[in-house]
C-alpha positions, 0 to 999 in steps of 0.5 A: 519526515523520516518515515515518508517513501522517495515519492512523497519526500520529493513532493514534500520537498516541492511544496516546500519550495512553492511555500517558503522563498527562502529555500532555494535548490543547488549546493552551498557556495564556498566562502570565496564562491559566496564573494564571487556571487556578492559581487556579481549579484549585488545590483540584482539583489537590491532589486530584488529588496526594492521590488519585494512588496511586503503588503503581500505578506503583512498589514498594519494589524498582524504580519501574516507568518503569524497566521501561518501554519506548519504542523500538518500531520504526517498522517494528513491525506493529500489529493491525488494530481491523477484522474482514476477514471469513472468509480465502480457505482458510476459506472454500474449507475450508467448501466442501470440508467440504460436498463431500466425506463421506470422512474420508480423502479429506477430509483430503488435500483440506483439506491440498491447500487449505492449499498453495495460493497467494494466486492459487489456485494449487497450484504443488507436485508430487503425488508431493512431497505425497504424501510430505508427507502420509505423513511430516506427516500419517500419511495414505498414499495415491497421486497418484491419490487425490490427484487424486481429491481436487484434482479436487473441490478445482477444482470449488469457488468461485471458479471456476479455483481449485486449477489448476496452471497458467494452461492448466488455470485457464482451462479450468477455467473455460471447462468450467463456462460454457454449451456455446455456439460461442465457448466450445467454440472457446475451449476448443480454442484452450487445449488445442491452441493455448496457445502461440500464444494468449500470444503472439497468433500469430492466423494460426498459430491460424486455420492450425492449426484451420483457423478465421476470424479472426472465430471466433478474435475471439469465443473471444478475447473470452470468454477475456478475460472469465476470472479467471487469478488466482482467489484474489485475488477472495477476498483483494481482497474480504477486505481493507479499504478504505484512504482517503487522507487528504492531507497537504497541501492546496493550492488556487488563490485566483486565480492565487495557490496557498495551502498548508495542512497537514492540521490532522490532522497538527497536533493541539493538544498541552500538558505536563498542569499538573496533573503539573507542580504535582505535581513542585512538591508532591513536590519540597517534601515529599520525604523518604523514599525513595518520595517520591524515586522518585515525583518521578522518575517524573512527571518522567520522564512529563513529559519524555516528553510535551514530547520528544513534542510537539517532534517533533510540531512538528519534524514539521510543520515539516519537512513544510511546508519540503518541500512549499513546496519541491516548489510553487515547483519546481512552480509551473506544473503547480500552476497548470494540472494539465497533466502536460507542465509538470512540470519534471525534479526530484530529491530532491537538488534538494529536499533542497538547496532547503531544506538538508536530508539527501536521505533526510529528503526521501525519507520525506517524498516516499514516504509524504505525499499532496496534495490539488491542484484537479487530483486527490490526489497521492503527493509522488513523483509529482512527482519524475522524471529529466530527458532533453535534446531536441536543441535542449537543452532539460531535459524531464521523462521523465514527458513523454516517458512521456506522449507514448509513451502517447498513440502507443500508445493511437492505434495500429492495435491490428492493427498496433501499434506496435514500440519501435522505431516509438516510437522514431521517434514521439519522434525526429520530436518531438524526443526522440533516445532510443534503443530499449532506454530507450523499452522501459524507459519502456514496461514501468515504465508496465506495457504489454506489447509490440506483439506481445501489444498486437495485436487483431482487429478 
């Protein structure tokens, strides 16, 4: 439970509710409240025992609770309430129909769809769905039937689908934009110059074509504009929108930070009274066997309510133990929202602040967010390894990522900068890190070598 987001608890906490009677939303009454309720509810109550239809929930044979289960796995997937609309081959599947009239031809068209991938590629050989076809399907045919048929495939939207490669997505598309210059350069680049378009070997292409850097400039900028993964405009569009709702929220009162839990993660939860006046009442009266079994049942929905609300509370317990943890560890980024005063923390500095188990701090950090002045925060974001400078001094590997970010992004994009040029940057700051670690930071921050950073400008 530790682990669920806001979201999920809250439905948890719904289907528990829907589950177990003896749970019941709103605070506990106090010792005289509980009189109070006695009194006035005490009629009703014993309507209630009066009108509580056991047959429902036992026979003569086994009592149902003992054919009850609680022991989901926290991994189980639960069906989604939201329709997401038509899938990605659905839609391609109702274009085809309309294209295509031949039975046949059809028929391998919509089985070629089904072997797309999610970017909308096909990444399988003919002859093996040839084959597949044959021995699937019954349908024999040739690899040029079938790319008669995928030949239609690729004409369907979005524009690049049914490629078999990045080379041939992209002409794809090119083929169905207005004849202009830029597009028939870009065009010419693809076919005879893919290679050293990758690898932005811009004097190789100008040399080959015997083109300027200027043509090259503009086929470039139309080729950017192109989608190499098609499919996923159709899946991203079918997925819903997921809010974050922050665990935590965290404001500045004048230099005094104040922590809050989420009050959607501290639902008020009570063991229902009238289920514990009923275990009294059948407790009383109990004689036959039946009578035993009820007193069974209730007892085992009442303890199942109160195991319920203790790991609640343990949860928010543990939860706020650890994020108090995290803003005095913290404090300065907290107080400025300035990246660079984030110190080097791991979860075993967490997890021995506040003498718990380092995976307890680990469920905790991958799965909470915060809501800061600064923006809405994944706990995790907060943890990072440490370097030393060569005065000594601890600094957050964050930082260095932040410094190598701001070279990249002030370098010349004609001539940008190698790994070991950024190495030399953070060597003159005061950071001696070696050119394979600046690569590594470089590639978890998802920018690609200086090679393919560089443009025409």
């Amino acid at each position: 439970m530790l682990q669920l987001p806001t979201l999920e608890l809250e439905q948890r906490i719904k289907e528990e509710l829907e589950e177990n009677p003896a749970l019941d939303e709103g605070e506990e009454l106090s010792n005289s409240e509980k009189e109070e309720d006695f009194i006035k509810d005490e009629i009703t109550d014993q309507n209630s025992r009066d009108e509580f239809d056991f047959n429902e929930y036992i026979n003569d044979e086994t009592p149902s609770y003992k054919l009850q289960s609680n022991n989901q796995s926290n991994t189980e997937q639960k069906q989604s309430p939201y329709s997401l609309g038509a899938s990605f081959t659905e839609r391609l599947l109702t274009q085809i129909g309309l294209r295509i009239k031949d039975e046949k031809q059809q028929l391998i068209a919509k089985y070629i769809i089904g072997n797309l991938d999610d970017s909308g590629y096909l990444r399988r050989e003919l002859f093996n769905i040839v084959d597949d076809l044959a021995f699937s399907q019954n349908i024999i045919t040739s690899e040029e039937e079938l790319l008669k048929a995928l030949k239609e495939v690729q004409n369907l939207e979005p524009a690049g689908v049914g490629a078999r490669d990045l080379k041939e997505c992209l002409l794809i598309q090119l083929r169905k934009k207005t004849r202009t210059i830029p597009i028939k350069t870009a065009e010419v680049i693809l076919e005879k110059c893919f290679d050293q378009f990758t690898k932005k070997h811009y004097s190789k292409i100008a040399k080959k074509l015997d083109i300027d850097n200027n043509a090259i400039k503009n086929a470039f900028s139309e080729i950017v504009k192109l989608n190499p993964k098609p499919g996923n405009s159709l899946v991203e569009s079918s997925k819903s929108i997921q809010h974050i709702i922050p665990d935590f929220i965290i404001n500045d009162d004048n230099g005094k930070l104040i922590l809050e839990l989420n009050q959607r993660n501290a639902p008020p939860l009570k063991v229902s009274p009238s289920y514990i006046e009923m275990i009294k009442g059948y407790e009383e009266g109990a004689k036959t066997q039946r009578d035993k079994e009820a007193i069974l049942f209730v007892k085992q929905k009442v303890d199942s309510a109160k195991w319920f609300i203790d790991a609640i509370k343990q949860r928010q317990n543990t939860l706020m133990v650890t994020m108090k943890a995290i803003l005095n560890f913290q404090e300065k980024f907290f107080l400025s929202g300035d990246e660079t005063q984030l110190k080097p923390m791991i979860l075993k500095d967490i997890a021995e602040m506040v003498d718990m188990d380092i995976s307890t701090i680990s469920r905790v950090a991958n799965s909470k967010h915060v809501s800061t002045p600064y923006g809405t925060f994944l706990l995790k974001y907060f943890f990072s390894e440490s370097l030393s400078t060569e005065s000594g001094e601890e600094v957050s590997t964050r930082q260095v990522k932040s410094i190598l970010k701001e070279a990249i992004n002030d370098e010349d994009k004609r001539t940008p900068l190698t790994d070991e040029k950024l190495m030399n940057v953070l060597k003159l700051k005061g950071y001696k890190i070696a050119r394979r670690t600046v690569a590594k930071y470089r590639e978890q921050m998802n920018i690609p070598v200086a090679r393919l950073r560089k443009q025409l400008v």
